[in-house]
Each structure stands twice: as C-alpha cells, then as structure tokens.
N, C-alpha and C positions, 0 to 999 in steps of 0.2 A: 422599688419594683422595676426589673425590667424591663423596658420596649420592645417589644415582641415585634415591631411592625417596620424594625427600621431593615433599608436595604443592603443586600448585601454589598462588599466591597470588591471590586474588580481590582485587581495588578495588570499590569501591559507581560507579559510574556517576553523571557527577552533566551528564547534558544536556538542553539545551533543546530545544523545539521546533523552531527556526532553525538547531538545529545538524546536525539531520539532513538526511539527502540523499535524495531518492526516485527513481527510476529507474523510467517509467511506461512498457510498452509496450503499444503499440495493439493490440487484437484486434479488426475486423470481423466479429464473431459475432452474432449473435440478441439474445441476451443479454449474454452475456460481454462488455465492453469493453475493459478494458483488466488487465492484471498488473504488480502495483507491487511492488516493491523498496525496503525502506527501510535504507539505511545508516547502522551507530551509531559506524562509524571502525572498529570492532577486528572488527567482525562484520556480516553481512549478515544482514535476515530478508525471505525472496523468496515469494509470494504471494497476496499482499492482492489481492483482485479487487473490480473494480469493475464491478456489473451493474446492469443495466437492472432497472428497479420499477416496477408499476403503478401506487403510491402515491408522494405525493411528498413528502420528507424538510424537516424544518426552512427549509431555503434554497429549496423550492420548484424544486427538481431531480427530477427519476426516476433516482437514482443510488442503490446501496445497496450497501455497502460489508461486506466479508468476510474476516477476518484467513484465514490459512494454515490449510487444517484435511484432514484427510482421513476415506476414507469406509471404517466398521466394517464385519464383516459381516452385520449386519444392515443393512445401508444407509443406516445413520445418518452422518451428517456429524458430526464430532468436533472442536474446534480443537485446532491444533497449540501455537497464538500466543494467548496469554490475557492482556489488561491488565485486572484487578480495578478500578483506579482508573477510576470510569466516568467523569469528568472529564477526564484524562489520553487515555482512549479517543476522547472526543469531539471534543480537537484533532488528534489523529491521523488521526480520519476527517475531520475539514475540511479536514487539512493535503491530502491526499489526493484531494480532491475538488479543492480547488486546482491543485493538480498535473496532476490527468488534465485538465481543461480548459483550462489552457497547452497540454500535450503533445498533446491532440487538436486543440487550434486549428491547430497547429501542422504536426500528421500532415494533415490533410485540407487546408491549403492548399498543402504539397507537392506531397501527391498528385493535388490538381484542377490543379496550377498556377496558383494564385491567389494575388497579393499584397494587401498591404495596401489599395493604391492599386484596385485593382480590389471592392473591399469599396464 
C-alpha cells in the first residue's frame, strides 16, 4: 500500500532570464498600465504592475514597476513577491519593461488601427 502521508519533493529551480514567459495586459488607467504575469513553466506569479512615474527610471522612461503585493489594514502596501537578489530584480524589471513596450506597441496599433507602414 501506498504512503499517502509522505512529503512532497522540491527541485532548486535553475532558470534563466530568456526562459521566462511574461504575459502583459494592457490597462488604460491614470496610472495603472499594464499587469504582468510571469511564467516559471510549473507555476505562474500574476501581478507585477506597471505604473506611470513622475520620475524617470534608469532608461529614461516614467514606468515604475511593482511586484504582487497587497494592502494591510492599516493601509500599507505589503509584497506578496519578494526577490532579495537586487540584481536578479533588476533584469526582471527590464525584462518587464521590455515586454510592456512590445505589448503596448502592439495594443495601441490594433486599437487605432495602425500599421507599421502608416508609422
């Protein structure tokens, strides 16, 4: 008979940057732009926003970028999604930025019906 009781087994994860998949959808809000999904193959982490900034970031964008978090009751914003590695974090948020500027080039020439050729 089976062990029903026994735990499961963990692997170390060993992926790259290029190995993930981001999943960007557009939001037309104020702020709010867009909400990113990023795919690690065995699990999803759904989220990461990308908002409008007064200031503007390393690459000379007004994008400022926000892993998954939710709000205490005290009103505080908490993350959900914590990468320690601030290294690590910071191709994720370029990967990121990458991304929503594909997908947005993309959503707005749809939506105006604009090709490239009309560019």
């Amino acid at each position: 008979m089976e062990n029903v009781n026994q735990e499961p087994v963990f692997i170390a994860l060993n992926i790259g940057i290029n190995d993930l998949k981001f999943n960007v959808k557009i939001v037309e809000m104020q702020k709010l732009k867009a909400i990113v999904a990023i795919d690690f193959g065995d699990f999803v982490i759904k989220g990461f926003r990308v908002n409008f900034s007064n200031y503007k970031n390393e690459e000379g964008d007004e994008l400022w970028i926000t892993p998954p978090c939710y709000r205490d009751g005290n009103g505080k914003y908490r993350p959900i999604f914590y990468i320690p590695d601030k290294d690590l974090w910071e191709a994720i948020r370029k990967k990121i930025v990458e991304e929503y500027k594909k997908a947005s080039e993309a959503h707005f020439k749809k939506r105006l019906d604009v090709s490239d050729l009309d560019l």
